[in-house]
C-alpha positions as CSV (number, residue, x, y, z in Angstrom):
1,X,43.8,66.8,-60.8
2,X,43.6,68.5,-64.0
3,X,46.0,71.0,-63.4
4,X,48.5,68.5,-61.6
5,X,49.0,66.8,-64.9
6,X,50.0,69.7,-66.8
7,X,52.5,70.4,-64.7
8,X,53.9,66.8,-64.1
9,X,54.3,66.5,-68.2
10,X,55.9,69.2,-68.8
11,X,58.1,69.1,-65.8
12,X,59.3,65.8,-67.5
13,X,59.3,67.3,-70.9
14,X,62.1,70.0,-69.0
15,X,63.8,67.6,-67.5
16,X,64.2,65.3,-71.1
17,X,65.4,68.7,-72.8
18,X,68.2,69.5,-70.2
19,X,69.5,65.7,-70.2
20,X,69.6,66.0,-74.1
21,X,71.2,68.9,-73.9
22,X,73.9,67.5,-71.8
23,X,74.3,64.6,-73.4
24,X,74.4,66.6,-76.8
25,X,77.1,68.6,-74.9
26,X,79.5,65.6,-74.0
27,X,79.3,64.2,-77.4
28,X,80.4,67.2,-79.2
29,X,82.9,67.9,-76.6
30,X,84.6,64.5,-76.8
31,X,84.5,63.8,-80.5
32,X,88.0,64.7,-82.3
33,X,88.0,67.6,-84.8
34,X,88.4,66.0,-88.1
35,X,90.3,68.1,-90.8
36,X,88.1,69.9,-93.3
37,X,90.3,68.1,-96.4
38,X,94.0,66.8,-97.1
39,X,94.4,67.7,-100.4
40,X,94.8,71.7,-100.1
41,X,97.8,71.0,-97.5
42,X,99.2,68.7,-100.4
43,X,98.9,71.1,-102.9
44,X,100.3,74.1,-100.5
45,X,103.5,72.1,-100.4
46,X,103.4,71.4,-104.2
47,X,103.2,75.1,-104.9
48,X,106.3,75.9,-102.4
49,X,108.4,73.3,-103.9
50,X,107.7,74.5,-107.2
51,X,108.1,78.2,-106.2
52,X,111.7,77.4,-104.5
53,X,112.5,75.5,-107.6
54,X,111.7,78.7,-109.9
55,X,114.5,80.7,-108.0
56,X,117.4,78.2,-108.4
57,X,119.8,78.8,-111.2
58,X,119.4,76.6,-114.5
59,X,121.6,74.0,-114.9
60,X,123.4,73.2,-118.3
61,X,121.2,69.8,-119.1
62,X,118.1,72.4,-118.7
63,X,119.4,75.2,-120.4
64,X,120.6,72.4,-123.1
65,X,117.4,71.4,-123.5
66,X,115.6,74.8,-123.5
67,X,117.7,74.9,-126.8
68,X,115.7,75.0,-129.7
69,X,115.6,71.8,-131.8
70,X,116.5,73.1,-134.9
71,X,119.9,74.5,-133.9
72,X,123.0,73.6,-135.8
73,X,126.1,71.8,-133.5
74,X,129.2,74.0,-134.3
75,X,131.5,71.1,-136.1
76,X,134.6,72.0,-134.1
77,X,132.8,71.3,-130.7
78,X,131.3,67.7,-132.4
79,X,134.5,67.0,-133.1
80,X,136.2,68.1,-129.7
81,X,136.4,65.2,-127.4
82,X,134.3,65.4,-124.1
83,X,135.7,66.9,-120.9
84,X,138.1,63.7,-119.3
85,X,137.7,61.3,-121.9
86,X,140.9,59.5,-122.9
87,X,141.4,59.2,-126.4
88,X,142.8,55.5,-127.9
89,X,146.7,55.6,-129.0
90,X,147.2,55.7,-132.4
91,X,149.1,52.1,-133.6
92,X,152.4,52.0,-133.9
93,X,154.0,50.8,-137.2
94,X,155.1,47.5,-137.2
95,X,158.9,47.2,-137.1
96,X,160.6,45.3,-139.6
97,X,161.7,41.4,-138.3
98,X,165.3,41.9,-137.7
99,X,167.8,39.9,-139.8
100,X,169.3,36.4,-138.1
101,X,172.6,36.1,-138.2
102,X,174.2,32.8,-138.9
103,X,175.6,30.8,-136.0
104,X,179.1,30.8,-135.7
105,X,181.1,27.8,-137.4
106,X,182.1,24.7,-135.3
107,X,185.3,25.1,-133.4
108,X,187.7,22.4,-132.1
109,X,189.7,23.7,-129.1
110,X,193.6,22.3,-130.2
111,X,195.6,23.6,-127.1
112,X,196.4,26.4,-125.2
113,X,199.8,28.1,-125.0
114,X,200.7,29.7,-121.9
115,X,203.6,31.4,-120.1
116,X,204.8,31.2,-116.8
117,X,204.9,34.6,-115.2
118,X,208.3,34.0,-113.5
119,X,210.2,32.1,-115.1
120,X,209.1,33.3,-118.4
121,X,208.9,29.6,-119.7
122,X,206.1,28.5,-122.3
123,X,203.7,25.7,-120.9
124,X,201.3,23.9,-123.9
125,X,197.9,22.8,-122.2
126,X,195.5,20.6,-123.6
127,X,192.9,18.8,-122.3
128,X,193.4,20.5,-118.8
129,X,196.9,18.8,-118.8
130,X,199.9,21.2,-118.5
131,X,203.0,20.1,-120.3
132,X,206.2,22.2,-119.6
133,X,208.2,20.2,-121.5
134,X,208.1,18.7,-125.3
135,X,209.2,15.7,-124.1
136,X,206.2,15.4,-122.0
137,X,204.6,16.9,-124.9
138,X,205.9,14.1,-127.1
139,X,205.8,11.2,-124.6
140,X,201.4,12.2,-124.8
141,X,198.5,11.6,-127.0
142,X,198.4,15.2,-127.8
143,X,202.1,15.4,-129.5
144,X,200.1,14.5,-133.0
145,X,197.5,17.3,-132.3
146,X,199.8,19.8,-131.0
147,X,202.4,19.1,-133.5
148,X,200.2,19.6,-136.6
149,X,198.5,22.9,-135.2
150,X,202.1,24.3,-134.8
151,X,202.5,23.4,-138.4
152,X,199.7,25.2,-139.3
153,X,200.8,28.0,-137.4
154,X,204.3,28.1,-139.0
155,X,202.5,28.8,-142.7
156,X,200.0,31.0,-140.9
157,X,202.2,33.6,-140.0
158,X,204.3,33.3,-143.0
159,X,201.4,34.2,-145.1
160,X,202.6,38.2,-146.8
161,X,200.4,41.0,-146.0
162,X,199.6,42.8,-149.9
163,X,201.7,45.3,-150.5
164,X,200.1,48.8,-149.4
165,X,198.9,50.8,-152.7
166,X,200.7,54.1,-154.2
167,X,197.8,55.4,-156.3
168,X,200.3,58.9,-156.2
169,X,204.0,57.3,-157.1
170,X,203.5,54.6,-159.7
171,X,206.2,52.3,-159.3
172,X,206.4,48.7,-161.4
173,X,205.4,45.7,-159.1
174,X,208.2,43.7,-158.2
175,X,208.2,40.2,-159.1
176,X,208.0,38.1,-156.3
177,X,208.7,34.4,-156.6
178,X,206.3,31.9,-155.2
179,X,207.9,29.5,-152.8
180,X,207.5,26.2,-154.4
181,X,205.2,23.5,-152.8
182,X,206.5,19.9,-151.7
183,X,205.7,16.7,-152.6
184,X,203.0,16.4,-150.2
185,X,201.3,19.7,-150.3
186,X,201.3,19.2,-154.0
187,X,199.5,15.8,-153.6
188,X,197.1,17.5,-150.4
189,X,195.7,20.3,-152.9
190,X,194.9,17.7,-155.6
191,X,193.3,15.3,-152.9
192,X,190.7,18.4,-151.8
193,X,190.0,18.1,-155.6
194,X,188.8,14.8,-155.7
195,X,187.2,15.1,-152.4
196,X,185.4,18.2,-153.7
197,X,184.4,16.5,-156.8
198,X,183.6,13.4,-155.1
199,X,180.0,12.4,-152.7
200,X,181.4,12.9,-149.7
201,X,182.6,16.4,-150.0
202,X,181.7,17.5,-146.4
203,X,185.2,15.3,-145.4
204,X,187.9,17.6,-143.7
205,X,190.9,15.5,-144.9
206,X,194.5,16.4,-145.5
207,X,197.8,15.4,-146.0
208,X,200.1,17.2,-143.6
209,X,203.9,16.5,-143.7
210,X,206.2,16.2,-140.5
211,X,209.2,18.3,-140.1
212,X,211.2,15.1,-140.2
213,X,209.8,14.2,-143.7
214,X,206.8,12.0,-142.6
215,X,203.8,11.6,-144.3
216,X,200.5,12.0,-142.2
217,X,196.5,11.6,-142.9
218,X,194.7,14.0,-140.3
219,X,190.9,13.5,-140.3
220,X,189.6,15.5,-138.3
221,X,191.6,16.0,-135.1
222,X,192.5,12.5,-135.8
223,X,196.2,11.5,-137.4
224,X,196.8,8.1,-139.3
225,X,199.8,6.3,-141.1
226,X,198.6,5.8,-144.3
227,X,198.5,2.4,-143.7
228,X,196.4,3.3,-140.9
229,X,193.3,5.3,-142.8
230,X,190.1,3.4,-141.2
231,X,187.9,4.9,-144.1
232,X,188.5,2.6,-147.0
233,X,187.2,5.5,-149.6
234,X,189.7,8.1,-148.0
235,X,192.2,5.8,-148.5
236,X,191.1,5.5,-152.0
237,X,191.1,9.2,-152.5
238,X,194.1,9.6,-151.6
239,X,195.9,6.5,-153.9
240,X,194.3,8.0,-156.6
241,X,195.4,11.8,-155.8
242,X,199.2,10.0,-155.6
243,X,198.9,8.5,-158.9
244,X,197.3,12.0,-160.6
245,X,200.2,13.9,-159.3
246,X,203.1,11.0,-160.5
247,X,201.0,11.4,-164.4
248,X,202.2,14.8,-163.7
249,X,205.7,14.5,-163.5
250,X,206.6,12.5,-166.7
């Protein structure tokens, strides 16, 4: 009995050891190695990228900045303007405001002359009415118009050219005798006188004498009698202008 005991314990004792063992076993066997530490890897890759940037080439910011800071700027390359920048226009002078001419003058269409092609014959229109004919002419409203322009037109292009000059052959001027002036063109120059001299000088009024001896007022492009005048002070203008040029004559 007393050596049975022995032999029971420590075949337990043996038995305890080798399960241990294998349970010791399976736990280290099925437990996942865990890395020593993470930071060496980290600073492994650190030191390659640091090494691979050691072998690139320096760019121009870096090598501007390895620059000492007391170096002096050459002024030519301050004043240089960077590489694709645009520089402003310079202004342009302002031009001068260019003189206005005046408008032209107020024109009063008369009449037009024409000629036929064919038959060679002159044709007066006026008004977009076609007269071939003066008595059509004359038979219309626009005798009195047409009649006075022609008038005008007659002294128009009797009017002398000057003389060209002879600075080389000095030869006396020849005396040349002034046509004299009727009755009515005598009485006409001292009515723009008065009407000069007078408030209403802006009036375009004149005496105008017919070929057959007539005496007409034309205001305007209108024609009156003198007995027709509308304008009671052009009427008066023109009495007084009568009785200046008859104080004249005695």
């Amino acid at each position: 009995m007393s050596l049975a005991n022995p032999l029971i314990i420590g075949g337990i004792l043996i038995a305890a050891g080798v399960i241990l063992a294998i349970v010791a076993y399976l736990v280290l066997s099925g437990k996942p190695a865990e890395p020593t530490s993470g930071v060496p890897e980290e600073e492994e890759a650190v030191d390659q990228e640091a090494a691979d940037m050691d072998d690139l080439p320096p760019t121009p910011s870096a090598a501007a900045s390895a620059e000492p800071e007391g170096s002096e700027e050459d002024p030519a390359l301050a004043e240089a303007p960077a590489e694709g920048e645009v520089q402003p226009a310079p202004p342009e002078a302002a031009s001068p405001p260019e003189a206005v001419s005046p408008g032209p003058k107020p024109r009063i269409r008369v009449a037009t002359l024409l000629r036929d092609e064919v038959s060679g014959e002159l044709i007066i229109e006026a008004d977009g009415v076609e007269y071939t004919s003066p008595e059509a002419l004359r038979a219309s409203s626009h005798w009195t118009r047409v009649e006075y322009a022609a008038t005008d037109l007659q002294k128009w292009l009797e009017k002398k050219q000057p003389p060209p000059s002879r600075p080389d052959l000095p030869v006396e001027a020849e005396a040349v005798e002034a046509k004299p002036e009727s009755m009515v063109e005598q009485i006409n120059a001292i009515l723009q006188e008065q009407i000069a001299a007078s408030e209403r000088s802006d009036l375009a009024v004149r005496l105008i004498e017919r070929p057959d001896g007539a005496v007409r007022v034309l205001i305007g492009v209108n024609s009156y009698e003198l007995s027709e005048v509308p304008d009671a002070e052009v009427h008066e203008l023109i009495r007084r202008s009568v009785s200046m040029w008859e104080s004249k004559q005695t």
